[in-house]
C-alpha positions as CSV (number, residue, x, y, z in Angstrom):
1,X,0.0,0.0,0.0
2,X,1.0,3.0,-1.7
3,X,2.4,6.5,1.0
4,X,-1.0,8.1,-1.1
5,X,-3.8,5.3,-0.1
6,X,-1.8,5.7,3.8
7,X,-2.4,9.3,3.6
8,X,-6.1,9.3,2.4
9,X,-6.8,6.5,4.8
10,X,-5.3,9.3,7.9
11,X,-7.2,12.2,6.2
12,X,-10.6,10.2,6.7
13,X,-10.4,9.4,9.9
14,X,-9.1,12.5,11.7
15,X,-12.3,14.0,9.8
16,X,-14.2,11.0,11.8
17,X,-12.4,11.8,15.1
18,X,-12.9,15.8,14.9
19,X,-16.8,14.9,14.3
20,X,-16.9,12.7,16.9
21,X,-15.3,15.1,19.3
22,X,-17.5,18.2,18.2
23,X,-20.4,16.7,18.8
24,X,-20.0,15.5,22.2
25,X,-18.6,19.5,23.2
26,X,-22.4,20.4,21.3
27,X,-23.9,17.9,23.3
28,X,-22.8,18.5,26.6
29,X,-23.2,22.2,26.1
30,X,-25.9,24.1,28.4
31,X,-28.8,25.8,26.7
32,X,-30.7,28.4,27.9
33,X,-34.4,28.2,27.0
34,X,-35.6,32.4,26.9
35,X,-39.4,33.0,26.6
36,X,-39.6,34.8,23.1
37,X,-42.6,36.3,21.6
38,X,-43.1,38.7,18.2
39,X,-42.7,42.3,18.8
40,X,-45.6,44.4,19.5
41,X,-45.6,45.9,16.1
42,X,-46.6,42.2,15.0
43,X,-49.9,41.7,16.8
44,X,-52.3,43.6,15.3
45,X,-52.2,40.7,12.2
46,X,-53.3,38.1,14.9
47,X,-56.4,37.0,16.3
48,X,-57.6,39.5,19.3
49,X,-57.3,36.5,22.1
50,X,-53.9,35.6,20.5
51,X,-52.3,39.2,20.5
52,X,-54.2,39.8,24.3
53,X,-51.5,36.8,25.7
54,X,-49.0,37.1,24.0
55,X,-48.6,40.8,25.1
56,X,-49.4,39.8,28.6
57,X,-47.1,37.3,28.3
58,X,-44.2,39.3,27.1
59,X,-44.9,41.7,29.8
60,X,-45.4,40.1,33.0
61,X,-42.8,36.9,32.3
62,X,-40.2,38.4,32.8
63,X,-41.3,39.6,36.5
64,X,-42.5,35.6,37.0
65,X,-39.5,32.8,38.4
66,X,-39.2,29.6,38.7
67,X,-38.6,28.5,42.9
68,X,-36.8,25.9,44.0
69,X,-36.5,25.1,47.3
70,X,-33.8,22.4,49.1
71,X,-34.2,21.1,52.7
72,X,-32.5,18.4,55.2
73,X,-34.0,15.7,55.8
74,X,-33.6,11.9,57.7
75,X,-34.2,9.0,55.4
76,X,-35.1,5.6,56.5
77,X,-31.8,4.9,58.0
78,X,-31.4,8.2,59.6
79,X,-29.3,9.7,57.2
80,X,-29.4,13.2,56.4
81,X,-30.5,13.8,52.6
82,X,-31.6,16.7,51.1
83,X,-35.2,17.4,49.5
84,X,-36.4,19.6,46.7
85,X,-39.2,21.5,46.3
86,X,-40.4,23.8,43.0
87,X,-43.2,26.1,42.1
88,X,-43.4,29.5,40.8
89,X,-43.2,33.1,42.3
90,X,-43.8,36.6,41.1
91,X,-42.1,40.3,42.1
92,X,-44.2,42.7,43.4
93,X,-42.1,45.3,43.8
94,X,-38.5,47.0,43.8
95,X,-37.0,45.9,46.6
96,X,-37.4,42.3,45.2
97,X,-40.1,40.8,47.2
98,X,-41.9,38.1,45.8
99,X,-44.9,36.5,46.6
100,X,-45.5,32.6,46.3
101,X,-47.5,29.8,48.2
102,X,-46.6,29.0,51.7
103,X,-46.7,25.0,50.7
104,X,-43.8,26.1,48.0
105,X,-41.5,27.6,50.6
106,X,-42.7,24.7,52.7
107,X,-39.5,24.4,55.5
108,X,-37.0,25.0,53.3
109,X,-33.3,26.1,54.2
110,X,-32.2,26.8,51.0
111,X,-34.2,29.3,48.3
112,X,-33.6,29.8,45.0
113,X,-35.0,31.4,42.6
114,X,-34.5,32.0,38.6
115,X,-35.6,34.6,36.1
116,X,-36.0,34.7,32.3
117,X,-32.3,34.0,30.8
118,X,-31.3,32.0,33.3
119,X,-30.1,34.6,36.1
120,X,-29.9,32.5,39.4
121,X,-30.0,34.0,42.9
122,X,-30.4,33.4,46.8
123,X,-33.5,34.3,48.1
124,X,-34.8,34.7,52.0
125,X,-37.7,33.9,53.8
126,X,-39.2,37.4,54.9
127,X,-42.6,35.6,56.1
128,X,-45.2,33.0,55.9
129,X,-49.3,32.3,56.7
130,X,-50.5,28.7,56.5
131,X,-54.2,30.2,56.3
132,X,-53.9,31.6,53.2
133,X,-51.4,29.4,52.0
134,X,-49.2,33.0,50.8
135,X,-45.4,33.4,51.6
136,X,-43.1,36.2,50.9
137,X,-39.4,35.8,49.9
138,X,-37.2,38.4,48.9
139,X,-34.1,38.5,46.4
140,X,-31.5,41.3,46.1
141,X,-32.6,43.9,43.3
142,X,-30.6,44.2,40.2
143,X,-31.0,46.9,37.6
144,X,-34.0,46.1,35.1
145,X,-35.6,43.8,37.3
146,X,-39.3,43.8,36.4
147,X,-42.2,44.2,38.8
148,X,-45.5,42.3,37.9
149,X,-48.5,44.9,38.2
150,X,-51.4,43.9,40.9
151,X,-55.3,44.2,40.0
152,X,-58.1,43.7,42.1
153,X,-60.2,41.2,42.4
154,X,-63.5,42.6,44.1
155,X,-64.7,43.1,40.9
156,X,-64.2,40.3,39.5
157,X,-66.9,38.6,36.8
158,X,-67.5,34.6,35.4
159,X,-66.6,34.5,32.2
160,X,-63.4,36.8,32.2
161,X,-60.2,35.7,30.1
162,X,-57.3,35.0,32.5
163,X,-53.7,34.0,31.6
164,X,-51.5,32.2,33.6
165,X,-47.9,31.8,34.1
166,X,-46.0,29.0,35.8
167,X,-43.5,26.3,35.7
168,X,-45.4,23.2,35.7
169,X,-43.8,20.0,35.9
170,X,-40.3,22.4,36.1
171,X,-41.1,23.3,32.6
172,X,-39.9,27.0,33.2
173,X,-42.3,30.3,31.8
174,X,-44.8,28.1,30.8
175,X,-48.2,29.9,29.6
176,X,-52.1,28.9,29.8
177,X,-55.3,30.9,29.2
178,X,-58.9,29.7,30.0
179,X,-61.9,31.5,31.8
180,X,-62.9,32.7,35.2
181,X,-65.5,29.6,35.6
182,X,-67.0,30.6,39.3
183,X,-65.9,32.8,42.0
184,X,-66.2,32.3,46.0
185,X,-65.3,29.0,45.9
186,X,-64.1,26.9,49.1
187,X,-61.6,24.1,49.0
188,X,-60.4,22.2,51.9
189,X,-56.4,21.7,51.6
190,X,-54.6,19.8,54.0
191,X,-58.1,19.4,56.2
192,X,-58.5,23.5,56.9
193,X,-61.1,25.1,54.3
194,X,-59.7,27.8,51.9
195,X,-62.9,30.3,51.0
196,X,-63.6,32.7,48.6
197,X,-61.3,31.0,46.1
198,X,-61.3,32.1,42.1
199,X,-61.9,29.3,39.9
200,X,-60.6,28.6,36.4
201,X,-60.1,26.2,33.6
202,X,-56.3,28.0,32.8
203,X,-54.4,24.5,32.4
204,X,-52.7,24.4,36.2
205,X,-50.4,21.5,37.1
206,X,-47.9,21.0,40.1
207,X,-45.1,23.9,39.9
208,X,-48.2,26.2,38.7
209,X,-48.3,27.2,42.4
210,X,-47.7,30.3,43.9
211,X,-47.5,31.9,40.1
212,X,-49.9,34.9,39.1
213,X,-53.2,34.5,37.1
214,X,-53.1,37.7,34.9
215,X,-56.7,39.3,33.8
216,X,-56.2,40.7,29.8
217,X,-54.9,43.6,30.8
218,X,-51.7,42.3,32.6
219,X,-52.7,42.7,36.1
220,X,-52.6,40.0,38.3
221,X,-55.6,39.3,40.2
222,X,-55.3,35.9,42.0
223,X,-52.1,33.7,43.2
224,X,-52.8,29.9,41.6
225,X,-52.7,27.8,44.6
226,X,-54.5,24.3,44.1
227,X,-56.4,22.3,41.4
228,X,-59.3,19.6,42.1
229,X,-58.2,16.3,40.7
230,X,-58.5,12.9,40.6
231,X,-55.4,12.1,39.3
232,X,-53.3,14.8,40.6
233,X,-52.8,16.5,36.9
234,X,-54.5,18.9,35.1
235,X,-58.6,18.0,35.1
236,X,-59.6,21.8,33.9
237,X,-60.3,23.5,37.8
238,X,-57.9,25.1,39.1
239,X,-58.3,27.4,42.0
240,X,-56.6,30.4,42.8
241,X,-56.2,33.3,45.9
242,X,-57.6,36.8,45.2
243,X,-54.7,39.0,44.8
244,X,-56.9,41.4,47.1
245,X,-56.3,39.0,50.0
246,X,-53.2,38.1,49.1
247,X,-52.3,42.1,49.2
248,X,-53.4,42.2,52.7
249,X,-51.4,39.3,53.6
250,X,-48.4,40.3,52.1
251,X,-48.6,44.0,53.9
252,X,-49.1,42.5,57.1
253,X,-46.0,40.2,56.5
254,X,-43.6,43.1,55.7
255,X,-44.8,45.1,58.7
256,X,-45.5,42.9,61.4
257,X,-43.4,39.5,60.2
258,X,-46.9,37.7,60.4
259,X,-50.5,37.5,59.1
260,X,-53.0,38.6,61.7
261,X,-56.5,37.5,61.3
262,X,-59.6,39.0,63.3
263,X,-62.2,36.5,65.8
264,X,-64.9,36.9,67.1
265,X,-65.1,34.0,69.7
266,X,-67.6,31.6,68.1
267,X,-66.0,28.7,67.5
268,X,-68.8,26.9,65.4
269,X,-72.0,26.4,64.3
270,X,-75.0,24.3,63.0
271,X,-76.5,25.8,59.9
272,X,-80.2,26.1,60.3
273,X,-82.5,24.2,57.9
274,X,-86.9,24.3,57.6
275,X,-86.5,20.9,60.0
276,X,-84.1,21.9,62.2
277,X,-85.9,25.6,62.6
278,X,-89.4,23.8,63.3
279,X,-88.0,22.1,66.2
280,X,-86.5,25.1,67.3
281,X,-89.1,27.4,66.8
282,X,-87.1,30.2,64.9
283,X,-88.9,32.1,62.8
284,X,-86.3,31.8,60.1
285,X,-83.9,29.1,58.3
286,X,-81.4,32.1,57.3
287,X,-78.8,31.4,60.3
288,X,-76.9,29.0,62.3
289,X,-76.9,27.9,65.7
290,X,-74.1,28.9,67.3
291,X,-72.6,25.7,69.1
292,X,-69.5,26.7,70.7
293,X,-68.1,29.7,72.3
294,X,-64.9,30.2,73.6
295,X,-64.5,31.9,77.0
296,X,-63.1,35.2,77.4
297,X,-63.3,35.5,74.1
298,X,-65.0,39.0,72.3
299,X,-68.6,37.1,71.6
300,X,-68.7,35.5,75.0
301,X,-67.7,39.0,76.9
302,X,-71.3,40.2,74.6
303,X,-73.4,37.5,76.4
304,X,-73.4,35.1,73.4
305,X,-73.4,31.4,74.3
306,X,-73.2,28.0,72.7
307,X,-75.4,25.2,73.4
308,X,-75.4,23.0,76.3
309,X,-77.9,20.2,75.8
310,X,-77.0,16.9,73.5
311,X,-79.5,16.5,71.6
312,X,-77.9,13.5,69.4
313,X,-76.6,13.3,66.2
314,X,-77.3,15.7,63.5
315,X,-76.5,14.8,59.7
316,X,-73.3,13.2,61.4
317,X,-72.5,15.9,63.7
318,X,-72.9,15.8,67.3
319,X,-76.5,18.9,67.9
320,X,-76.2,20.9,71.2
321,X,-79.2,22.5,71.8
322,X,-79.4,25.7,73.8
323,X,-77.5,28.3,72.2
324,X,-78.1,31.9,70.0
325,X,-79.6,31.5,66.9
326,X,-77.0,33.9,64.3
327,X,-79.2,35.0,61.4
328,X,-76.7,38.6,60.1
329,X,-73.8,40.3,60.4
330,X,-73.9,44.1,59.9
331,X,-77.6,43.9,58.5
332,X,-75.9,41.4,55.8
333,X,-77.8,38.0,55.7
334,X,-75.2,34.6,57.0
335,X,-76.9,31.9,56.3
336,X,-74.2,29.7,57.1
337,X,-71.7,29.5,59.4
338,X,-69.1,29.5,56.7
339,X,-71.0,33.1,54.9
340,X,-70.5,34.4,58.9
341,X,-66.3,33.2,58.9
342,X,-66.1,35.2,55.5
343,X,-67.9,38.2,56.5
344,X,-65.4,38.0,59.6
345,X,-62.2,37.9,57.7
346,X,-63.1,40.6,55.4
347,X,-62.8,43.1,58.9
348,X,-60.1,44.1,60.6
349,X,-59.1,44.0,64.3
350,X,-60.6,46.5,66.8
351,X,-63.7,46.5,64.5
352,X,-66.8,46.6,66.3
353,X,-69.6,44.5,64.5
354,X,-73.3,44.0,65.3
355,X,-74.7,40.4,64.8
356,X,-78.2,40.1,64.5
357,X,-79.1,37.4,67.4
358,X,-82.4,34.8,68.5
359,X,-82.7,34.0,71.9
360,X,-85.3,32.0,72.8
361,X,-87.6,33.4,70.2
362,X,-86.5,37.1,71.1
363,X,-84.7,39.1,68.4
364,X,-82.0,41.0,69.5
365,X,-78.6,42.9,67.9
366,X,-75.3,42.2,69.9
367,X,-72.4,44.2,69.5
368,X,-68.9,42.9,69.9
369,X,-65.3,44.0,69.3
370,X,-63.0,41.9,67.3
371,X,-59.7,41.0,68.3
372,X,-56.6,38.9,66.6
373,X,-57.6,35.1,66.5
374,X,-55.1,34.2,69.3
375,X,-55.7,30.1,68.0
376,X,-53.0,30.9,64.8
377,X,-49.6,29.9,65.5
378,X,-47.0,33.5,65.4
């Protein structure tokens, strides 16, 4: 064999060896996935819902990150390993304070967060409230940070188009649309009821949580917090916190380093239903009866009292007869005991509130002062 054949022979296979080597360096390199969207100049040749998110999106995504959390914990042979969390977040304003879900943040030592193109940083705990399932974290501000606008949510209507932004699954900047298909709803998570919770069909899947769901004109009105499911994926209701609430949460956090929530003493109560008023003689079946009061509390201090007589078992619940009948709350109707907790948490502490009372067939108002549920842990 010819020095020529030799040489060709050489020639092929350093090509072979070079290709080989270039594409494991391509392989192996890192790429960073940025949320791109056609300039504004663009949308007006798209359809109206298309051009409505994807200017929302490219305005609020950048203010969105992905959360990751790391914690210690003791496996099964009592070693110490760590465990991630993720979900997403959301800035609220310039000193870097996001907002996310408390069940995000969890007990974690270790909180990072990441923006759009990949920038990475430390991020502490300021705060965190179980009841509404809200936690605020905070990240050193850099220059251009972005600061997703917040909406309200009292005025919210069935039907409106809402846009959410998440990272479910981990699948970072990740963007649904849908409806707002009910409002009010309650939800119990983790056996503690959630009211007043905005509904939606926006695709919502674990790592959705914590992340903003944007009305059309990029303002956030509601934190996405939980989905019903039967599977544990997406099934097309997804539930989210009014950003209202979430405000007030968040404001008490920064000030006070805790949520504070306002009581009233009653500890429960048996709605009232046509059979149940019969045998109680009340004029009305708008009300409950109030079973439980705690002492020294503000609604005990009034006069009001729970029952005192068993009278059985009442569609599963143990009936104690003997107490006030509640049938309003400031002239505002509470048919259940639930529509009474709500009216309550919408007030603040030191408010003074008049409940419209029965008393053995008497009708009566009694006033009483609120005061900060002392039963949530500081």
């Amino acid at each position: 064999m010819n020095s020529r054949v030799w040489s060709t022979i050489i020639t092929i296979l350093t090509i072979l060896v070079a290709g080989v080597v270039i594409g494991m360096l391509i392989n192996k390199r890192p790429i960073a996935v940025v949320p791109t969207s056609p300039p504004p100049e663009t949308y007006h040749a798209l359809e109206t819902d298309e051009a409505v998110v994807m200017r929302v999106y490219r305005e609020l995504s950048p203010a969105v990150v992905n959360v990751v959390t790391k914690t210690l914990a003791y496996n099964f042979w009592m070693q110490v390993v760590p465990q991630t969390g993720q979900g997403t977040g959301f800035v609220i304003d310039s000193e870097g304070h996001i907002l996310t879900n408390n069940h995000v943040v969890g007990h974690g030592q270790n909180i990072e967060v990441t923006f759009v193109g990949e920038r990475k940083l430390h991020a502490k705990l300021i705060g965190q409230d179980p009841v509404s399932d809200l936690a605020v974290i905070k990240v050193d501000p850099f220059p251009g940070m972005e600061i997703a606008p917040l909406g309200d949510s009292d005025k919210l209507a069935v039907g409106q188009r809402v846009i959410a932004i998440g990272n479910p699954f981990g699948f970072q900047h990740t963007v649904t649309a849908g409806f707002i298909s009910a409002l009010n709803r309650d939800i119990v998570v983790d056996q503690r009821t959630m009211i007043g919770m905005i509904q939606t069909d926006a695709a919502i899947n674990p790592g959705n949580s914590g992340g903003p769901l944007i009305n059309s004109r990029g303002k956030v009105i509601g934190i996405n917090t939980a989905i019903f499911s039967q599977t544990g994926g997406f099934m097309g209701i997804g539930l989210a916190l009014p950003i209202d609430r979430a405000k007030k949460v968040a404001d008490q956090i920064l000030k006070l380093g805790r949520a504070v929530y306002p009581w009233s003493g009653i500890v429960s109560g048996t709605d009232l239903d046509p059979q149940l008023a019969r045998s109680l003689s009340v004029p009305s079946v708008n009300g409950f009866l109030i079973t439980m009061v705690a002492q020294g509390s503000p609604a005990y201090k009034s006069g009001l009292r729970g029952g005192t007589e068993f009278a059985g078992v009442y569609k599963g619940r143990p009936l104690l007869l003997g107490g006030d009948v509640v049938t309003g709350l400031d002239n505002i109707p509470t048919p259940t005991f639930e529509d009474f907790q709500s009216l309550i948490s919408q007030k603040n502490i030191g408010d003074e509130v008049k409940l419209d009372v029965i008393r053995k067939g008497k009708q009566m108002i009694v006033p009483i002062k609120l005061v900060e549920d002392p039963r949530i842990a500081r």
